[in-house]
Backbone as CSV, one residue per row, in Angstrom:
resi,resn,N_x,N_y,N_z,CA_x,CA_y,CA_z,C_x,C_y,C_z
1,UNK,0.824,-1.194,0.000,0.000,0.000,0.000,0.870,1.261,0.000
2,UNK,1.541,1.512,0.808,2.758,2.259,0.758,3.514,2.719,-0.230
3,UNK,3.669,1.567,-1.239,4.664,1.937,-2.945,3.042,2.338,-3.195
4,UNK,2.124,1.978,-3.602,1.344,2.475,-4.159,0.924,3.716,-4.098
5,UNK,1.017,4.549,-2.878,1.322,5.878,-2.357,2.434,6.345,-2.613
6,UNK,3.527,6.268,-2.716,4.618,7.186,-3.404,3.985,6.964,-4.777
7,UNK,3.839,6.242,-5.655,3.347,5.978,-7.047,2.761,7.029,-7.179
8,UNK,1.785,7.122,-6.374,0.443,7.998,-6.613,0.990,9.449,-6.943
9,UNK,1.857,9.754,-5.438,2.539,11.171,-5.362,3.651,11.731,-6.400
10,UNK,4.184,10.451,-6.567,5.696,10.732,-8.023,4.840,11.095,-9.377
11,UNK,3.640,10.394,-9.279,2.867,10.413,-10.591,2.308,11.916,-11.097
12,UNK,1.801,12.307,-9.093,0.982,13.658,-9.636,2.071,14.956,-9.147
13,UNK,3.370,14.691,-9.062,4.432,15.653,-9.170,4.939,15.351,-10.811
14,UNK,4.735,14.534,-11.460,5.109,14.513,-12.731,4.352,15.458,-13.369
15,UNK,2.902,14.999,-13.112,2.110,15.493,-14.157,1.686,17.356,-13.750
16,UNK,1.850,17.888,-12.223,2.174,19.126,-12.061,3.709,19.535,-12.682
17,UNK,4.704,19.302,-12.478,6.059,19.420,-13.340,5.474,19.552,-15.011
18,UNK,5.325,18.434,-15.218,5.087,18.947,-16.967,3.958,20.006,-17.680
19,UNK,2.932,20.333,-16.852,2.264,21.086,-16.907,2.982,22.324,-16.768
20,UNK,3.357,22.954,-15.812,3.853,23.975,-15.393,4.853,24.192,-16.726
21,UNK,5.783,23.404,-16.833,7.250,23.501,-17.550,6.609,24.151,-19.403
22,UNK,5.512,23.229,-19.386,5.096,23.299,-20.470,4.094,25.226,-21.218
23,UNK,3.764,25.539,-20.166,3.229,26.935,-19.828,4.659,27.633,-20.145
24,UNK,4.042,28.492,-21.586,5.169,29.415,-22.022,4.913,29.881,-23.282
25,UNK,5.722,30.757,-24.011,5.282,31.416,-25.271,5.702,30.800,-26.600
26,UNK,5.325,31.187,-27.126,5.732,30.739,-28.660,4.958,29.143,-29.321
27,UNK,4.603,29.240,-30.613,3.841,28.727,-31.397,3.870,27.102,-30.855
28,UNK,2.216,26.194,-30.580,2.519,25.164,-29.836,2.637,24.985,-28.740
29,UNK,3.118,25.807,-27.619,3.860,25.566,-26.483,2.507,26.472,-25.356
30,UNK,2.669,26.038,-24.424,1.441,26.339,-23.463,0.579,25.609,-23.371
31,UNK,-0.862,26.158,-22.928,-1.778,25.522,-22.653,-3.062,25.893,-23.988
32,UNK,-3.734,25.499,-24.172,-4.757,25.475,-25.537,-5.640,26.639,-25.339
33,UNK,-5.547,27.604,-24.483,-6.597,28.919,-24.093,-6.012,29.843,-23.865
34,UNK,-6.230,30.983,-24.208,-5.960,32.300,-24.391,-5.841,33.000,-22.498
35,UNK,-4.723,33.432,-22.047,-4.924,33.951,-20.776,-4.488,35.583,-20.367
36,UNK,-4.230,36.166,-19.310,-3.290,37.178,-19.443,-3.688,37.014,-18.085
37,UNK,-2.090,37.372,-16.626,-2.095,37.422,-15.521,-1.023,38.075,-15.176
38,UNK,-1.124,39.224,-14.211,0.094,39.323,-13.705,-0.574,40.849,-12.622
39,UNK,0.552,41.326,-12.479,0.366,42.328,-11.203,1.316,43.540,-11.457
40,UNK,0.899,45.067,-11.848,1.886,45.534,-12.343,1.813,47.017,-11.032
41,UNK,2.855,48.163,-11.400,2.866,49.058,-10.545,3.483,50.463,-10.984
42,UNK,3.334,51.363,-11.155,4.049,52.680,-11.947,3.352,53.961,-10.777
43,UNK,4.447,54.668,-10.885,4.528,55.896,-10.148,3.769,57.642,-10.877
44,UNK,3.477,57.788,-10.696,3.210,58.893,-11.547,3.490,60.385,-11.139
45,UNK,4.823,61.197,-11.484,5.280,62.179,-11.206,5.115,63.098,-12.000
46,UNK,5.271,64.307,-11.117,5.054,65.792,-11.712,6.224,66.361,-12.213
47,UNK,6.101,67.598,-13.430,7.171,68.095,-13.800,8.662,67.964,-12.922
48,UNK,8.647,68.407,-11.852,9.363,68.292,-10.899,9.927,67.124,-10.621
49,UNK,9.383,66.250,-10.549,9.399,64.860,-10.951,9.403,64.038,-9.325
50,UNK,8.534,64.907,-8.806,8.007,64.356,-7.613,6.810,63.247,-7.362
51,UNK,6.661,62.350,-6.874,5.666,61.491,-7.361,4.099,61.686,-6.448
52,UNK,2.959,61.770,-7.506,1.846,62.679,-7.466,0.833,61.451,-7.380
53,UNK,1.244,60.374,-7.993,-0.108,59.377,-7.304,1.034,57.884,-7.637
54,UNK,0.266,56.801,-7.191,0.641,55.445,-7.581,-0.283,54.948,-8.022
55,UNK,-0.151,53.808,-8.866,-1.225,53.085,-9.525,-0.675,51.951,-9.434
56,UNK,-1.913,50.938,-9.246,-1.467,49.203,-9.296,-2.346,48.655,-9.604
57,UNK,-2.021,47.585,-10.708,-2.904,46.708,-11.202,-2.912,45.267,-10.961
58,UNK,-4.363,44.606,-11.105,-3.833,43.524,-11.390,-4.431,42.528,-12.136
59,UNK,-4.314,41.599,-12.865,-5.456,40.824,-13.403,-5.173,39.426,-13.854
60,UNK,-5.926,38.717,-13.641,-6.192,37.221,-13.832,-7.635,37.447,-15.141
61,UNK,-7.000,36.727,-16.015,-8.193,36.587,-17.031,-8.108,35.334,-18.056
62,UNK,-8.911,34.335,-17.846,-8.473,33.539,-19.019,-9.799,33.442,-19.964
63,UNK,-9.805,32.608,-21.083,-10.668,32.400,-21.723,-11.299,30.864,-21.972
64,UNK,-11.677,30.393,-23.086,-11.507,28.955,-23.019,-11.171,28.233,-24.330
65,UNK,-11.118,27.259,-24.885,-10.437,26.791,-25.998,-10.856,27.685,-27.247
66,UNK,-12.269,27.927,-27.828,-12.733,28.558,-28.491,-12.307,30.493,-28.516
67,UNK,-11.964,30.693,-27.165,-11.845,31.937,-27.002,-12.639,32.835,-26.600
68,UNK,-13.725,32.311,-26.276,-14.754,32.580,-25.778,-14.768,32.285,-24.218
69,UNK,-16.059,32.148,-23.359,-16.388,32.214,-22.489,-15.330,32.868,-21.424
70,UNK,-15.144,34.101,-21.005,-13.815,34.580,-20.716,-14.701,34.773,-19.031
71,UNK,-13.369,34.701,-18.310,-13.822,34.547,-16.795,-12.105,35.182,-15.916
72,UNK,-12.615,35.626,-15.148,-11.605,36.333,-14.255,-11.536,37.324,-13.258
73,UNK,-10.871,38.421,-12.849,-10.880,39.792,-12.452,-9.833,40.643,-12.337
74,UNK,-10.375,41.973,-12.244,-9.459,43.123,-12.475,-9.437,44.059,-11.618
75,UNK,-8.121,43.913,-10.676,-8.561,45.413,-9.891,-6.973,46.117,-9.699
76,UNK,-7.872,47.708,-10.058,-7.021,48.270,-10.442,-7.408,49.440,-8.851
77,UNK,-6.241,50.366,-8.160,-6.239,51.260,-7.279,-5.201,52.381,-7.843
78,UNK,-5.660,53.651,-7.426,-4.663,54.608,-7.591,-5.011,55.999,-7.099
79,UNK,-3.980,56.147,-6.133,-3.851,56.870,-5.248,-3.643,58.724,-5.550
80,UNK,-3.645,59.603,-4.741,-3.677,60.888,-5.301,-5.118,61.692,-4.953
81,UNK,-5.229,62.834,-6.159,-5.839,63.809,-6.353,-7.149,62.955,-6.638
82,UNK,-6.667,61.964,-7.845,-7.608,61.094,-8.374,-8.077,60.067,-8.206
83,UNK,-7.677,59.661,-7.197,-7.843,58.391,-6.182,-8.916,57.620,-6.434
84,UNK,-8.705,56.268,-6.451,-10.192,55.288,-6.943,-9.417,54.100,-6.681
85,UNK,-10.541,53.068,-6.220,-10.293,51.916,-6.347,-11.230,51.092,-7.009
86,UNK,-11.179,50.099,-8.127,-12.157,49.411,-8.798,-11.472,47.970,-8.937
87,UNK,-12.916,47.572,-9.021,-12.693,46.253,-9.357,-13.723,45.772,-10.267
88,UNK,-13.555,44.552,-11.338,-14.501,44.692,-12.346,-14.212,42.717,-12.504
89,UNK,-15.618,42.464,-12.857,-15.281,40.619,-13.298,-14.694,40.533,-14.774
90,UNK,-14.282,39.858,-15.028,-14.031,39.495,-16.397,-14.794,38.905,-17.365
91,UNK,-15.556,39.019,-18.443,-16.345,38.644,-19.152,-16.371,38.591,-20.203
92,UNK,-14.788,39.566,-21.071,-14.509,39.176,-22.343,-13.090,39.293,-21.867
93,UNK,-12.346,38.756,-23.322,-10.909,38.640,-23.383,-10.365,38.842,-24.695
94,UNK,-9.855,39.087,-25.267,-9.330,39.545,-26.672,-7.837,39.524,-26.694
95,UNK,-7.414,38.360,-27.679,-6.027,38.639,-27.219,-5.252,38.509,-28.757
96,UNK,-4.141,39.158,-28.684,-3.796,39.147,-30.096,-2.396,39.464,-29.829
97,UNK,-1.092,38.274,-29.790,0.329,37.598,-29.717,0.229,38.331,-28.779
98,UNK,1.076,39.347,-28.530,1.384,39.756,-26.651,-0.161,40.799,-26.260
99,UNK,-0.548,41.289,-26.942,-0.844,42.287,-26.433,-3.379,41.918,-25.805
100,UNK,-3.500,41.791,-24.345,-4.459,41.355,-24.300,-5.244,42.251,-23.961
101,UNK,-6.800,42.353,-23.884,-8.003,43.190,-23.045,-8.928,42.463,-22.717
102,UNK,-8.843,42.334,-21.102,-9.782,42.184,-21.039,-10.777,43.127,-20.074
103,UNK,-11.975,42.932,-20.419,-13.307,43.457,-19.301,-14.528,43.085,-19.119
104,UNK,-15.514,43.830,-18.203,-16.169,43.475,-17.858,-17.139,44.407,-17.029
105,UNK,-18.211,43.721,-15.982,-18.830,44.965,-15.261,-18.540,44.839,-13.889
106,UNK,-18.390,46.042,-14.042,-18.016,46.963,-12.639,-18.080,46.242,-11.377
107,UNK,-18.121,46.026,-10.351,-18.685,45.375,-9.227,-18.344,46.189,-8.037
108,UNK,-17.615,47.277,-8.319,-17.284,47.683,-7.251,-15.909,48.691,-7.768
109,UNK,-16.639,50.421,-7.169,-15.577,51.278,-7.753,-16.074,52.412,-6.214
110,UNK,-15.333,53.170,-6.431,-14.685,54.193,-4.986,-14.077,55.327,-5.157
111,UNK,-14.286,56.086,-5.133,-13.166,57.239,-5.296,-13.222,58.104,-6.330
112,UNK,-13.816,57.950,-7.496,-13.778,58.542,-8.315,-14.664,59.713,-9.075
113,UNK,-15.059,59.742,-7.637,-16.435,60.754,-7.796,-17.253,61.361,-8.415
114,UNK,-17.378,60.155,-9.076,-18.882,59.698,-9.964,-20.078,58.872,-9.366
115,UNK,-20.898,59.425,-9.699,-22.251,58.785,-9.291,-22.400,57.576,-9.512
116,UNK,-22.725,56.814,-8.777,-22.789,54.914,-9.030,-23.711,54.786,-10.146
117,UNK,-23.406,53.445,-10.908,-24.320,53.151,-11.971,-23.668,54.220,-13.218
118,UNK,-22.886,55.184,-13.170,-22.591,55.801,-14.836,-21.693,54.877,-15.335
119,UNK,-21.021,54.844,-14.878,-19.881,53.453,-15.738,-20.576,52.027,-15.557
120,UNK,-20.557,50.989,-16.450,-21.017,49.892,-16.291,-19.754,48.995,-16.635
121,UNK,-18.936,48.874,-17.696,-18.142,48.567,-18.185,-16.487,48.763,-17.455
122,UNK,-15.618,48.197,-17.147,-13.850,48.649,-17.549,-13.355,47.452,-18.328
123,UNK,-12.461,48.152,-19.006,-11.583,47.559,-19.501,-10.036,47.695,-19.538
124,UNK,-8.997,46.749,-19.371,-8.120,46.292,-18.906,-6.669,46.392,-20.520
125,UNK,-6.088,46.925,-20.898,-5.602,46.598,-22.019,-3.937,45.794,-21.378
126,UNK,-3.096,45.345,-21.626,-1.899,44.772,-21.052,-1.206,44.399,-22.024
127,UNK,0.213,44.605,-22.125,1.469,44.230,-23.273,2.055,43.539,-22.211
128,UNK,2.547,42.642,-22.866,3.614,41.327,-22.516,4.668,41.839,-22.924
129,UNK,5.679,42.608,-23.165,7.183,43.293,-23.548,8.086,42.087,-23.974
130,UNK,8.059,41.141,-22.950,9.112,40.588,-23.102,8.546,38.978,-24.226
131,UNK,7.322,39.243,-24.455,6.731,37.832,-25.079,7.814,37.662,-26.406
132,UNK,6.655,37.026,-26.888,7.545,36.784,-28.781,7.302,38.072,-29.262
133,UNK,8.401,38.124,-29.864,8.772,39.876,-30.551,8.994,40.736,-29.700
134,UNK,9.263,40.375,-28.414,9.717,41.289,-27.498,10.656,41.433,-26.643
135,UNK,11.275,42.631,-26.045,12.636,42.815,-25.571,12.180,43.253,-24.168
136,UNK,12.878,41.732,-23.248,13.439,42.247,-22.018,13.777,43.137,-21.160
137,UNK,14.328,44.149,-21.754,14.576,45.141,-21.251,13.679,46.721,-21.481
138,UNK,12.493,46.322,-21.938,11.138,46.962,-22.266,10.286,46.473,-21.457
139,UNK,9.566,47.137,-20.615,9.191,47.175,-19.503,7.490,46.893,-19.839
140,UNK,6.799,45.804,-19.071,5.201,45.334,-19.475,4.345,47.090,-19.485
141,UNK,3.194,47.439,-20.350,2.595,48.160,-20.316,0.893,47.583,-19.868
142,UNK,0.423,49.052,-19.642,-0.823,48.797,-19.094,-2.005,50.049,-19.593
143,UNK,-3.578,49.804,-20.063,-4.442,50.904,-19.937,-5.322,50.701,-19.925
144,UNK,-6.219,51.572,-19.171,-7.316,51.053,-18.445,-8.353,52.133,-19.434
145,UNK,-9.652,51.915,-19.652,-10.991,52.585,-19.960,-12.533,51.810,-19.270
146,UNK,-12.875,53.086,-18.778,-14.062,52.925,-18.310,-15.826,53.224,-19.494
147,UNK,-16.238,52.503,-19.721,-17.333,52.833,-20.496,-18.987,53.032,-19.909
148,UNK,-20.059,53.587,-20.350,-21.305,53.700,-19.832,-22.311,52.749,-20.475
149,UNK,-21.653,51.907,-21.505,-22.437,50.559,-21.855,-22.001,49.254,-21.316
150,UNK,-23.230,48.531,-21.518,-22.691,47.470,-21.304,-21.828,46.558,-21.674
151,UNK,-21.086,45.351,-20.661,-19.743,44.482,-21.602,-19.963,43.858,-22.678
152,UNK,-19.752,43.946,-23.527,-20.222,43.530,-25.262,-19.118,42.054,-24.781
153,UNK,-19.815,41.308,-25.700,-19.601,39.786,-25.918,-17.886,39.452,-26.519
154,UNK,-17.462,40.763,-27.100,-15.693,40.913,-27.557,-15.023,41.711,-26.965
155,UNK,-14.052,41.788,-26.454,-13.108,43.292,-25.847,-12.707,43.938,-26.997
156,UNK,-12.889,45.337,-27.239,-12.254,45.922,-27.993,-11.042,46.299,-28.388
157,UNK,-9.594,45.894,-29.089,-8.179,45.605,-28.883,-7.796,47.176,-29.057
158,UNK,-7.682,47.886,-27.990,-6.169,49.411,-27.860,-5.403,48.752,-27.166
159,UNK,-3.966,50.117,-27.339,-3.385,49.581,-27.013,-3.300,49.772,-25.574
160,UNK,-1.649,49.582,-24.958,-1.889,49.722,-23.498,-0.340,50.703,-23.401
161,UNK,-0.601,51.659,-23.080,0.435,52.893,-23.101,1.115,53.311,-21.414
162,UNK,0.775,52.311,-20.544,1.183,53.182,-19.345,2.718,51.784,-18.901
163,UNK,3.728,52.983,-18.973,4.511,51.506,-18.481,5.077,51.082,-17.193
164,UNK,5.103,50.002,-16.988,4.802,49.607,-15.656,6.404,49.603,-15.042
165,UNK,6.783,50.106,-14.046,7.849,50.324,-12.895,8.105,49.234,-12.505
166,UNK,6.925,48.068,-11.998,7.185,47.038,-11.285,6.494,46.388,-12.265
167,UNK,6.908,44.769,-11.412,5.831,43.979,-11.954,5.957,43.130,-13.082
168,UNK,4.918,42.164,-13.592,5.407,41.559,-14.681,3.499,41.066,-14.897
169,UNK,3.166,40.855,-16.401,2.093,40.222,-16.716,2.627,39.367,-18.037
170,UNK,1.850,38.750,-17.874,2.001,37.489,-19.277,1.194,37.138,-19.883
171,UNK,1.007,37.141,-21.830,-0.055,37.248,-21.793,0.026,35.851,-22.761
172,UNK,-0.849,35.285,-22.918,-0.685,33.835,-24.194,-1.881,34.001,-24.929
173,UNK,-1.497,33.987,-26.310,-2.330,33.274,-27.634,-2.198,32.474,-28.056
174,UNK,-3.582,31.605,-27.668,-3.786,30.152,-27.955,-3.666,30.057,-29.410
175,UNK,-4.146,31.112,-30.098,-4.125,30.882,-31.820,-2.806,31.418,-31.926
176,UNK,-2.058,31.302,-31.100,-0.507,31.722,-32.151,0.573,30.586,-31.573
């Protein structure tokens, strides 16, 4: 009974090992669904170049073989003049080689002193820098939009212009 229990355990450290190892970029390689995850962080300074707010993101979003049924969340905080904290489910995903969006509705926003219920929508845009076609030493980007309709069934692909200080996100296309 005993060998049969290490068996068991060697078996399902194999099959976590090759899974994991196997998660990565480029054509073939990964898992069969479209994802984007990571946690990013940028400072935002004034002429002076004193720093005037922080912002941090973060997001878990995957999709499913088809590319469809997209599930996750997004919460983004940032501190300052303009201060807000939101958080939004994930309900579409759009992803195209590094660069992903996803969004969804609202569930919960703060700070931004707007009347509840005008935004229904955010959306999440994220660059992978360092994916395929990309350089290391180019730092992941990030951009966020808030809309007053509802989450449409596709994310709309902009880009993502804010670049991130900290942090790292990753994004995979299952069709690439």
């Amino acid at each position: 009974m005993r060998r049969l229990a290490l068996l068991g355990v060697g078996l399902a450290t194999l099959v976590a090992t090759a899974d994991s190892s196997d998660a990565g970029h480029g054509p073939g390689r990964g898992p069969r669904y479209p994802f984007a995850i990571g946690a990013m962080h940028t400072s935002v300074v004034d002429f002076t170049g004193a720093v005037v707010s922080e912002i941090d993101v973060q997001l878990v979003a995957r999709g499913d073989r088809r590319g469809e049924g997209a599930r996750g969340r997004i919460f983004v905080s940032q501190t300052g003049v303009f201060g807000f904290e939101l958080v939004a489910d994930v309900t579409c995903l759009t992803v195209d080689g590094n660069l992903a969006v996803a969004g969804g509705p609202i569930e919960h926003v703060e700070g931004i002193g707007m009347p509840p219920g005008v935004f229904q929508t955010f959306f999440l845009a994220v660059r992978d820098a360092d994916g395929p076609g990309g350089d290391p030493e180019t730092p992941d980007t990030f951009q966020g939009n808030l809309s007053i309709d509802p989450p449409p069934a596709t994310c709309p692909l902009f880009d993502a212009g804010i670049a991130a200080d900290e942090g790292n996100v990753v994004v995979h296309d299952a069709a690439r």
